[in-house]
Structures are given as C-alpha cells and as structure tokens.
Backbone atoms as SQL, in Angstrom:
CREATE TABLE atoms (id INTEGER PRIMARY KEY, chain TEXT, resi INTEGER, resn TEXT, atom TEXT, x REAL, y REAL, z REAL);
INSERT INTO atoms VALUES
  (1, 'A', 1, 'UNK', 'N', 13.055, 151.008, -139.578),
  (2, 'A', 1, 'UNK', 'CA', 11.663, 151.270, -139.257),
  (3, 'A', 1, 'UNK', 'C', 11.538, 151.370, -137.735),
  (4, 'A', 2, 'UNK', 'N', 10.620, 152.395, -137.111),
  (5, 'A', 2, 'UNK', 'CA', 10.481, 152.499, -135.636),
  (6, 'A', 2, 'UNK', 'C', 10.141, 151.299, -135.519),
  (7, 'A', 3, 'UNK', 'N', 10.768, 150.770, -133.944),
  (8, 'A', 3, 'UNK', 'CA', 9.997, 149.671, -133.228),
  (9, 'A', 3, 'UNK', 'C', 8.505, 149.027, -133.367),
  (10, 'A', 4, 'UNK', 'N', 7.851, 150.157, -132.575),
  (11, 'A', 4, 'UNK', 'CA', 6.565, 149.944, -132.469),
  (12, 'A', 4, 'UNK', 'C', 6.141, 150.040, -134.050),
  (13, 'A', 5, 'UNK', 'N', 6.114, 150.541, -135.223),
  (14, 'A', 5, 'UNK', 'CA', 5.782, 150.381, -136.164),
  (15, 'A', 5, 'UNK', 'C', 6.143, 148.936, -136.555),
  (16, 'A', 6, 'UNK', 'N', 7.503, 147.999, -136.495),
  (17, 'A', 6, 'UNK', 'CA', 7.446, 147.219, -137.237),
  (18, 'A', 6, 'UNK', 'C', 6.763, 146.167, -136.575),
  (19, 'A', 7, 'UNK', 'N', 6.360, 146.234, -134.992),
  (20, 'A', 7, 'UNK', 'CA', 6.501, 145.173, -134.121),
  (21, 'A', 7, 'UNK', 'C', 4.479, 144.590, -134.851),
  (22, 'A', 8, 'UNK', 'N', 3.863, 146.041, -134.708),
  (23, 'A', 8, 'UNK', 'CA', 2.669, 146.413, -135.293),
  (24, 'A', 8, 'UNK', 'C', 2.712, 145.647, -136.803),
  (25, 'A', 9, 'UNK', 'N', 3.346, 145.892, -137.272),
  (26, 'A', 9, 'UNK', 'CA', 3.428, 145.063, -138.924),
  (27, 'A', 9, 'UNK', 'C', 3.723, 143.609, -138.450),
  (28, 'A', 10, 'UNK', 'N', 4.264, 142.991, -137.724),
  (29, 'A', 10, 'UNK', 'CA', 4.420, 141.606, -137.560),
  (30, 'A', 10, 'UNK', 'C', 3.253, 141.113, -137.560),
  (31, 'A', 11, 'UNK', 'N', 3.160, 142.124, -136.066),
  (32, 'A', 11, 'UNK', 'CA', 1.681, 141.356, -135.754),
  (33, 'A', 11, 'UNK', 'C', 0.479, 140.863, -136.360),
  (34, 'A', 12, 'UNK', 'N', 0.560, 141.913, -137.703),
  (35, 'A', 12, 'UNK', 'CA', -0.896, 141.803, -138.348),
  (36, 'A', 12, 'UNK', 'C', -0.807, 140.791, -139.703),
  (37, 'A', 13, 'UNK', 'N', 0.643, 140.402, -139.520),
  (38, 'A', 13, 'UNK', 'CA', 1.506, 139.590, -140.630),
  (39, 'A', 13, 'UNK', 'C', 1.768, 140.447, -141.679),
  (40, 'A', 14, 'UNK', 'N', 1.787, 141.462, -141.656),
  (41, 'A', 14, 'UNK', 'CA', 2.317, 142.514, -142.782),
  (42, 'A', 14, 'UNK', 'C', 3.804, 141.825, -143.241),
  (43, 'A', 15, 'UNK', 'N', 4.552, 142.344, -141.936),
  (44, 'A', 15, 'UNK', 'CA', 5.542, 141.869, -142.184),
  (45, 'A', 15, 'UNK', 'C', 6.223, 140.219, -141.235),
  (46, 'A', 16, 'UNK', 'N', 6.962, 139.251, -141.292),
  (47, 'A', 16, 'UNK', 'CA', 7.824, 138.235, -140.835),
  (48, 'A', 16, 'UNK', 'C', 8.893, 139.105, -140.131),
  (49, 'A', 17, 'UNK', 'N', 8.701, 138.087, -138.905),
  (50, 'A', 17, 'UNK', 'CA', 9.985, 139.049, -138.051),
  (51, 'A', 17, 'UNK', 'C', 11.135, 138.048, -138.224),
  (52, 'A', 18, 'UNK', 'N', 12.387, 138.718, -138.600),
  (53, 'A', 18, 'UNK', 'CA', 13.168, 137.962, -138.666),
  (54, 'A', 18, 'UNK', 'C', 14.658, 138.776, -138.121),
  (55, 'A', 19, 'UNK', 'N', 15.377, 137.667, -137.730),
  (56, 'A', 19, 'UNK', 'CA', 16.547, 137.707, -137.005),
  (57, 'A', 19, 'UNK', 'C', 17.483, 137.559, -138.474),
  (58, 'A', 20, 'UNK', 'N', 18.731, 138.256, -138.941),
  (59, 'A', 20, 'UNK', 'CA', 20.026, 138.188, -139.501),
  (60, 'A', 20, 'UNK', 'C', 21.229, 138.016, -138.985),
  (61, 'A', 21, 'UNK', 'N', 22.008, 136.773, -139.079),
  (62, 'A', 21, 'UNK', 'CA', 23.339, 136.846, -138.388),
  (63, 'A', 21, 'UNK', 'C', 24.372, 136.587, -139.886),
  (64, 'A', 22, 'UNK', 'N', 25.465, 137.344, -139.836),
  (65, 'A', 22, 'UNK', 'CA', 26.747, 136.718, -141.056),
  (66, 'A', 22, 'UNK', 'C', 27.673, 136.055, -140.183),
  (67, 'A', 23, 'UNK', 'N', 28.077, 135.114, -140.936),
  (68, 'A', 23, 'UNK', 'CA', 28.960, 133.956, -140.720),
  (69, 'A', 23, 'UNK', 'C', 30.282, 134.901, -139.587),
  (70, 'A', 24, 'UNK', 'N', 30.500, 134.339, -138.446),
  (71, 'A', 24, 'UNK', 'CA', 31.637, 134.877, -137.898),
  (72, 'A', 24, 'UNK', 'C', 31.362, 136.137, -136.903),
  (73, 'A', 25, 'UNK', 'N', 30.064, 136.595, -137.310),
  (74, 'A', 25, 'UNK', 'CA', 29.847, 137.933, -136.694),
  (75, 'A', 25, 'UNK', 'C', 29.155, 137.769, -135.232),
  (76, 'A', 26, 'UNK', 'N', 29.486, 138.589, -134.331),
  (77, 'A', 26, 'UNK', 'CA', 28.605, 138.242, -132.885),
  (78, 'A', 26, 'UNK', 'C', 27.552, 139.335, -132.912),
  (79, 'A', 27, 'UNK', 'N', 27.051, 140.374, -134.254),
  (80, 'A', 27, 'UNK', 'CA', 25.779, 140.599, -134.255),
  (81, 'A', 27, 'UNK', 'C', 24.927, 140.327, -135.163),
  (82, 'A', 28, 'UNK', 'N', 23.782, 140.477, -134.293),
  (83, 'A', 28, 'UNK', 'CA', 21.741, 139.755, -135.142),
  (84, 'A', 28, 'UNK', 'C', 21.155, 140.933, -134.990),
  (85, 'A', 29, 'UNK', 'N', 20.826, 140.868, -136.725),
  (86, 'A', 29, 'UNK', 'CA', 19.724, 142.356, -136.795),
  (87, 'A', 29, 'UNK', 'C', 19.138, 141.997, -136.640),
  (88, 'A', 30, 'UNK', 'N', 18.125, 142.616, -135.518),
  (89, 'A', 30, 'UNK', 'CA', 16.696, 142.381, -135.444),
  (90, 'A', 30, 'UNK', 'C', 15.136, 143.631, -136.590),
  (91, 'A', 31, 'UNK', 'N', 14.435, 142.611, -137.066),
  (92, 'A', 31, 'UNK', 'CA', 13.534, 143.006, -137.913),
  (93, 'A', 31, 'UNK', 'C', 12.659, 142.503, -138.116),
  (94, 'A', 32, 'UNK', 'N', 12.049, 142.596, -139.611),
  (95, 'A', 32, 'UNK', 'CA', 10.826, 141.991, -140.436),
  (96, 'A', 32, 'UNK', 'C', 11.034, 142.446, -142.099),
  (97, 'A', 33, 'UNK', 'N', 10.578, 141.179, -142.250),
  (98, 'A', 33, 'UNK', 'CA', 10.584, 141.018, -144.097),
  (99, 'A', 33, 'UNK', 'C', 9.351, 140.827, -144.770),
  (100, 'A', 34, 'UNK', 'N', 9.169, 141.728, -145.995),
  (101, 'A', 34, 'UNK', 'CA', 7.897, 141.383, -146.499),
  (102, 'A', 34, 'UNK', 'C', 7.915, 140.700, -147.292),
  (103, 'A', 35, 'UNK', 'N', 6.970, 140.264, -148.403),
  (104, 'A', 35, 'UNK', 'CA', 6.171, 139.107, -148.871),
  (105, 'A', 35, 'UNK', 'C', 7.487, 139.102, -149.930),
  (106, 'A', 36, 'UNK', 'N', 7.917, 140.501, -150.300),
  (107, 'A', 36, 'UNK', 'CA', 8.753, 140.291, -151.690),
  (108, 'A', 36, 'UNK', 'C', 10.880, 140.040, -150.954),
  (109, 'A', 37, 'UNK', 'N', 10.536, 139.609, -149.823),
  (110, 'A', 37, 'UNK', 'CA', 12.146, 139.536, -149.314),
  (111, 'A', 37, 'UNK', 'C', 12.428, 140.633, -149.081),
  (112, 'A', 38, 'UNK', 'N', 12.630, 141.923, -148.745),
  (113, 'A', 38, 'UNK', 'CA', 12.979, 143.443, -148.715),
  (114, 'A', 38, 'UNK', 'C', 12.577, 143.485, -146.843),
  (115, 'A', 39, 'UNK', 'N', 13.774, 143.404, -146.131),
  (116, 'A', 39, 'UNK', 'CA', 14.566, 142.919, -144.931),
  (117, 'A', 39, 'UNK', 'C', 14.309, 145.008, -144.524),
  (118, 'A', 40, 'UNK', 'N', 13.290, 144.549, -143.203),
  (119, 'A', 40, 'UNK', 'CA', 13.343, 146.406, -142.178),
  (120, 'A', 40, 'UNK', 'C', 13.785, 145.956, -140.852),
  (121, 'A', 41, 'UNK', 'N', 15.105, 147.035, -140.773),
  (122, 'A', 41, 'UNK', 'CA', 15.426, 146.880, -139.545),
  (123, 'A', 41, 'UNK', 'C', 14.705, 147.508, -138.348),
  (124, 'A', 42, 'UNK', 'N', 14.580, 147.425, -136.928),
  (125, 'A', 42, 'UNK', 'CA', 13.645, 147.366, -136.453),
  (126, 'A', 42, 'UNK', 'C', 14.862, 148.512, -135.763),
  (127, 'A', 43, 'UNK', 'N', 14.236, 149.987, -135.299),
  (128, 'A', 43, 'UNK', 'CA', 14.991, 150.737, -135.215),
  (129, 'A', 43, 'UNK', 'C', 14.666, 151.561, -133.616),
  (130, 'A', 44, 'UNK', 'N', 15.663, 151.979, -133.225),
  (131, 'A', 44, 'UNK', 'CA', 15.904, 152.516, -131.615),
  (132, 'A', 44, 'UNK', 'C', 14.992, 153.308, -131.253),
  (133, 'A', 45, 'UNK', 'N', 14.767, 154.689, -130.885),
  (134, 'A', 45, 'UNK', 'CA', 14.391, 155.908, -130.864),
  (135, 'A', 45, 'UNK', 'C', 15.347, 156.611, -131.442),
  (136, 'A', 46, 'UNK', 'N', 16.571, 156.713, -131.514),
  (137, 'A', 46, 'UNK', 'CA', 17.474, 157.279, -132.164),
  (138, 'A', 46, 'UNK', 'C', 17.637, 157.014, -133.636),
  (139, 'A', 47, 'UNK', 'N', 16.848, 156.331, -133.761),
  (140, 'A', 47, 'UNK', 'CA', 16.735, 155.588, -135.379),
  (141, 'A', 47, 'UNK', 'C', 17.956, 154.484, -135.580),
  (142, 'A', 48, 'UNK', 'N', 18.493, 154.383, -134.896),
  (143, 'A', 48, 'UNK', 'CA', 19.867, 153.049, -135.448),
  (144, 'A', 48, 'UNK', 'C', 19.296, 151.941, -134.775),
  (145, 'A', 49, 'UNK', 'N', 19.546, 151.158, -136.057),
  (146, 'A', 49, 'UNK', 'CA', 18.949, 149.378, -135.943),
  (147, 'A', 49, 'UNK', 'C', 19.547, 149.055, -134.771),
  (148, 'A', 50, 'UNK', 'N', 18.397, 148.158, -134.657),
  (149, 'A', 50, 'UNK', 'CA', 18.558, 147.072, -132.852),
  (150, 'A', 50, 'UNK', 'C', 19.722, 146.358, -133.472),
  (151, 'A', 51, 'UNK', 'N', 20.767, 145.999, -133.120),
  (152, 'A', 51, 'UNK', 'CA', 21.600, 144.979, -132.795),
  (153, 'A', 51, 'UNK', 'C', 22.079, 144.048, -131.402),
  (154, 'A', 52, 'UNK', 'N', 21.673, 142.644, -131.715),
  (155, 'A', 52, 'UNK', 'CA', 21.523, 141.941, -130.353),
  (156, 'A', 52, 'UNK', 'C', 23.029, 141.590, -130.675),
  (157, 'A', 53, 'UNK', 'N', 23.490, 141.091, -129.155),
  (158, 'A', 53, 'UNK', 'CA', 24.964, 140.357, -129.160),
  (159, 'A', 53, 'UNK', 'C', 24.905, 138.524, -129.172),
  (160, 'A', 54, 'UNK', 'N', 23.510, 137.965, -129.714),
  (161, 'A', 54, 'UNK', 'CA', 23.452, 136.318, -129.477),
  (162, 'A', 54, 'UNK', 'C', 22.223, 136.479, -129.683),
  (163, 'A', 55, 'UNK', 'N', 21.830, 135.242, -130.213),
  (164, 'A', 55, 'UNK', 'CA', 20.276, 135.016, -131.074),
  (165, 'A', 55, 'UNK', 'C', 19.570, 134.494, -129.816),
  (166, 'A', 56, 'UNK', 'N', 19.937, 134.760, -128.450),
  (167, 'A', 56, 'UNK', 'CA', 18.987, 134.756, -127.407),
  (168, 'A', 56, 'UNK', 'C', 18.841, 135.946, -127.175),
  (169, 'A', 57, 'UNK', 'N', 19.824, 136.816, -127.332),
  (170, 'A', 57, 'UNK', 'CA', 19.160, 138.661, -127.160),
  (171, 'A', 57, 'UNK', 'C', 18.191, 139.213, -127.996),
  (172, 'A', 58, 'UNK', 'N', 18.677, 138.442, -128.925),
  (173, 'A', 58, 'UNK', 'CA', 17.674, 138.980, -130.405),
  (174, 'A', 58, 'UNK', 'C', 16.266, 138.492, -129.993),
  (175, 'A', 59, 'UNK', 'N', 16.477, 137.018, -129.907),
  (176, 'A', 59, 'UNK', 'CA', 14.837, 136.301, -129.450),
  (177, 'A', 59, 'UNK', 'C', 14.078, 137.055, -128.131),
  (178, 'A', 60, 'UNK', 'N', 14.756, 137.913, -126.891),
  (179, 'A', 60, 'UNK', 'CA', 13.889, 138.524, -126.268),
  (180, 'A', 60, 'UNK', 'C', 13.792, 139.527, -126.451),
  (181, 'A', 61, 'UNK', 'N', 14.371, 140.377, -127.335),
  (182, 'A', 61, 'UNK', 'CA', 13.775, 141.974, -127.720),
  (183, 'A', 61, 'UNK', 'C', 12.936, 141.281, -128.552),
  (184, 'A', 62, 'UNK', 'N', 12.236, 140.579, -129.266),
  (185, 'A', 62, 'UNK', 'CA', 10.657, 140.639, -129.913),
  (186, 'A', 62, 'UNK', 'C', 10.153, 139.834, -129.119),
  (187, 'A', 63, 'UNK', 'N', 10.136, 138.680, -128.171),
  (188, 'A', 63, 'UNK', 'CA', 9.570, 138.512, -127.336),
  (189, 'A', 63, 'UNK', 'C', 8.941, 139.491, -126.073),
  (190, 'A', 64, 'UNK', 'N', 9.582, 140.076, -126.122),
  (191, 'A', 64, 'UNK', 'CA', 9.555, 141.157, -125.106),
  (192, 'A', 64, 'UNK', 'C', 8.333, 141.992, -125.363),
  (193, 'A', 65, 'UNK', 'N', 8.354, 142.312, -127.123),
  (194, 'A', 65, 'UNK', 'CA', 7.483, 142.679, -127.589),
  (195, 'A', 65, 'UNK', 'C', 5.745, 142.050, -128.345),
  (196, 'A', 66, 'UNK', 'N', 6.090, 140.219, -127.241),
  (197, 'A', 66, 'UNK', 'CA', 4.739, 139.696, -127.994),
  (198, 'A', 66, 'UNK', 'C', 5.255, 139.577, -129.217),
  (199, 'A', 67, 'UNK', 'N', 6.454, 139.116, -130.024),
  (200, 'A', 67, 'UNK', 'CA', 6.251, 137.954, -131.060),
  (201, 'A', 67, 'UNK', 'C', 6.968, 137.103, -130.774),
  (202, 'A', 68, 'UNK', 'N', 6.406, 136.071, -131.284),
  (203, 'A', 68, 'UNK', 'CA', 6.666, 134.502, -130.179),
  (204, 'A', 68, 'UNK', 'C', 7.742, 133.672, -131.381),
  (205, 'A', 69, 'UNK', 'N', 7.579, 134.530, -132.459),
  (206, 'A', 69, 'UNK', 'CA', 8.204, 133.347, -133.876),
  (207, 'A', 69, 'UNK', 'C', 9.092, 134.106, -134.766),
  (208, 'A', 70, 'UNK', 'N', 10.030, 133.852, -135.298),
  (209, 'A', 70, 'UNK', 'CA', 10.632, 134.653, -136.339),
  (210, 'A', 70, 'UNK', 'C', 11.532, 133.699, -137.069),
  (211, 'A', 71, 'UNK', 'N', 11.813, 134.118, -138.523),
  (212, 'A', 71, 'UNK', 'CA', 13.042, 133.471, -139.418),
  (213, 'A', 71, 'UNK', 'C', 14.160, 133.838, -138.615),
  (214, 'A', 72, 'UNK', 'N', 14.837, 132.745, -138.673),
  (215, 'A', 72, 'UNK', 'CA', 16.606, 133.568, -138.467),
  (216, 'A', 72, 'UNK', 'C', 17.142, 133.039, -139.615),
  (217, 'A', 73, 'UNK', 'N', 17.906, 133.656, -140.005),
  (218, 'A', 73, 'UNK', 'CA', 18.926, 133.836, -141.493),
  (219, 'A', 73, 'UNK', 'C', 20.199, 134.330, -141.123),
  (220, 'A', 74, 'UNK', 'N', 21.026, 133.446, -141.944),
  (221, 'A', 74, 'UNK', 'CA', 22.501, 132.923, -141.653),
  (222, 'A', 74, 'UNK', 'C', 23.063, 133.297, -142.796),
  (223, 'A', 75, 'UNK', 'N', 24.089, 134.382, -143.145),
  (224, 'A', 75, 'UNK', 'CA', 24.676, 134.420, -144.426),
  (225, 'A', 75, 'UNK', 'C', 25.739, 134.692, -144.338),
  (226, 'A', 76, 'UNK', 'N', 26.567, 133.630, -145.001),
  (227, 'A', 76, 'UNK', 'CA', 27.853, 133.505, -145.211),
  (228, 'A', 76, 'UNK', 'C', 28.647, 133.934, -146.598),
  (229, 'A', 77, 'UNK', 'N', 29.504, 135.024, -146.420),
  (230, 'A', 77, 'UNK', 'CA', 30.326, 135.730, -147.726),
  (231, 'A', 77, 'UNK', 'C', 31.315, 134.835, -148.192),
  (232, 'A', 78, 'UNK', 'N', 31.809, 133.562, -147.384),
  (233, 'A', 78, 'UNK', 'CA', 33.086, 132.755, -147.932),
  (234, 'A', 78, 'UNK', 'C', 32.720, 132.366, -149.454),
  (235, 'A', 79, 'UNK', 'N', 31.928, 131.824, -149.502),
  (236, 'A', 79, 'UNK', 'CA', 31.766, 130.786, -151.100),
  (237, 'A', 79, 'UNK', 'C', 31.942, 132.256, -152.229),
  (238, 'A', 80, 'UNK', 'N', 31.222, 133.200, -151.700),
  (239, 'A', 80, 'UNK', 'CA', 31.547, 134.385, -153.341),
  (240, 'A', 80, 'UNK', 'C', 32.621, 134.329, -153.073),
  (241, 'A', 81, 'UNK', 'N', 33.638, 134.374, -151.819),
  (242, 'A', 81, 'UNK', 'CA', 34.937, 134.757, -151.903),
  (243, 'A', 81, 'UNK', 'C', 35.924, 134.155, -152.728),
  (244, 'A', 82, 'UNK', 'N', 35.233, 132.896, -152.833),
  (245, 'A', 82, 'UNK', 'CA', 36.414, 132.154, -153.881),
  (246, 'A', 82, 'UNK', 'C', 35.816, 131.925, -155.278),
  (247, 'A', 83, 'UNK', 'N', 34.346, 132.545, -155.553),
  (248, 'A', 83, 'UNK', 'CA', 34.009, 132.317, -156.773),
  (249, 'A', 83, 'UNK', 'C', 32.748, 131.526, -157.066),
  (250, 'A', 84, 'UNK', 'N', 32.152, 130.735, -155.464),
  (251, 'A', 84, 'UNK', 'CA', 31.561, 129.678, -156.135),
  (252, 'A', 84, 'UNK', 'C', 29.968, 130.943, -156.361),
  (253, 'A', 85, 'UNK', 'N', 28.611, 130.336, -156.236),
  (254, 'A', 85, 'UNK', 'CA', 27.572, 130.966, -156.079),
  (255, 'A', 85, 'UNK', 'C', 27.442, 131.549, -154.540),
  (256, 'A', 86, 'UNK', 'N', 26.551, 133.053, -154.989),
  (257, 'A', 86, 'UNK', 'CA', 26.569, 134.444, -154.104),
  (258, 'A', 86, 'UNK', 'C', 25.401, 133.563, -153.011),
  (259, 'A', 87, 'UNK', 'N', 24.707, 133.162, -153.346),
  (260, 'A', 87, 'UNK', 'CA', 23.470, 132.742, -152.255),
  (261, 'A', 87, 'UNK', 'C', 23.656, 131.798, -151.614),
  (262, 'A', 88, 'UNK', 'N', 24.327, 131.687, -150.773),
  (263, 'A', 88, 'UNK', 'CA', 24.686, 130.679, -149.616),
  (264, 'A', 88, 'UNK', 'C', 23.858, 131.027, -147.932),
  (265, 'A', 89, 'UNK', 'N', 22.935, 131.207, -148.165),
  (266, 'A', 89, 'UNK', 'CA', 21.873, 131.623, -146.677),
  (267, 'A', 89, 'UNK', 'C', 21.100, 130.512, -146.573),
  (268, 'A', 90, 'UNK', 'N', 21.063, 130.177, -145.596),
  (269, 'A', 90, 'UNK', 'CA', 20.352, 129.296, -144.524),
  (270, 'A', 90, 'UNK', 'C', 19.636, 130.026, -144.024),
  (271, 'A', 91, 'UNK', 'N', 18.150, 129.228, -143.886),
  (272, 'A', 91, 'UNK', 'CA', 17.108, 130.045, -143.467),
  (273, 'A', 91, 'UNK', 'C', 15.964, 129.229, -142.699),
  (274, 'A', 92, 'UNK', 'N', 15.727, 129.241, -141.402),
  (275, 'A', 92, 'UNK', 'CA', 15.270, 128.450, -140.037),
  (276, 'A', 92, 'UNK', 'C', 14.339, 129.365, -140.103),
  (277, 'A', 93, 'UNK', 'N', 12.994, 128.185, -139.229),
  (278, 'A', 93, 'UNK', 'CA', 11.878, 129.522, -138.404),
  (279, 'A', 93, 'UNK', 'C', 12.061, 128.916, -137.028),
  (280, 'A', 94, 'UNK', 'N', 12.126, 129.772, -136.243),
  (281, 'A', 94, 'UNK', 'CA', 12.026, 129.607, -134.610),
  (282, 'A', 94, 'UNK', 'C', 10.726, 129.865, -134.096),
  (283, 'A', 95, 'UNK', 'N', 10.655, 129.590, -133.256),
  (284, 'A', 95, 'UNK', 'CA', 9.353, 129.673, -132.052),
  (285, 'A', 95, 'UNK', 'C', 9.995, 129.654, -130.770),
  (286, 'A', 96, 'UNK', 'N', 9.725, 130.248, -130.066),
  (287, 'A', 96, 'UNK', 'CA', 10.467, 130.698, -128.821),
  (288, 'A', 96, 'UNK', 'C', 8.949, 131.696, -127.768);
C-alpha cells in the first residue's frame, strides 16, 4: 500500500501500524494490520515495501510520519521446523 495511504489509515485507526521481524533476520517490514489480521506493507514510490535494517529504523520511518505507537511482531519458523505448532509469534505494542 502507498505510504501516505497507509500512514492516513493508521491515523484514523483504520488500520494498526505494525512492525514484522522473523527470527534471525536483520529486516522489519514496516506497515499496518486490520481488524481481521491481513498485514499491508507500507510501500516506496516505486511500490516495494519499506524495509528497515533494526526496529529503531523501522520506529522512525512512522515516527517520522506522526505515528507514535505500533505492534511489533516476532515470528519464528524453528518450532514448524521440527514439527511442533505453526504459531509461534510474539506480539508487543510499542510507544515510541
């Protein structure tokens, strides 16, 4: 989703802005999620998703943009890897 479109949906609480990191990885999608979980990446001018390099880059590209709060979500692929249950995400709200 364009920037300014999703930054606009935060704002009005349409959508939750939220940060994604996977276990091991040094990038955080930056976005917003709506009411039913269905995760928009928050997208360039070129259309390819923002990717920050550290959940302090991530926290000032929407700061930057006036939102002060977002989920960050942590998901880790190890546990399906050996079988146990697929939903292993950790899920924080920040304020920053």
């Amino acid at each position: 989703m364009e920037q300014a479109k999703l930054i606009e949906l935060c704002r009005t609480n349409t959508l939750t802005a939220t940060i994604i990191s996977t276990a091991d990885s040094p990038h955080y999608l930056v976005g917003g999620e709506d009411s039913q979980g269905n995760f928009y990446s928050m997208n360039n001018r070129e259309d390819q998703p923002i990717v920050a390099n550290s959940l302090e880059q991530a926290k000032v590209v929407l700061k930057a943009n006036g939102i002060d709060r977002a989920i960050f979500e942590m998901q880790t692929p190890y546990d399906e890897m050996i079988g146990a249950p697929a939903d292993t995400t950790s899920r924080l709200a920040l304020q920053f």
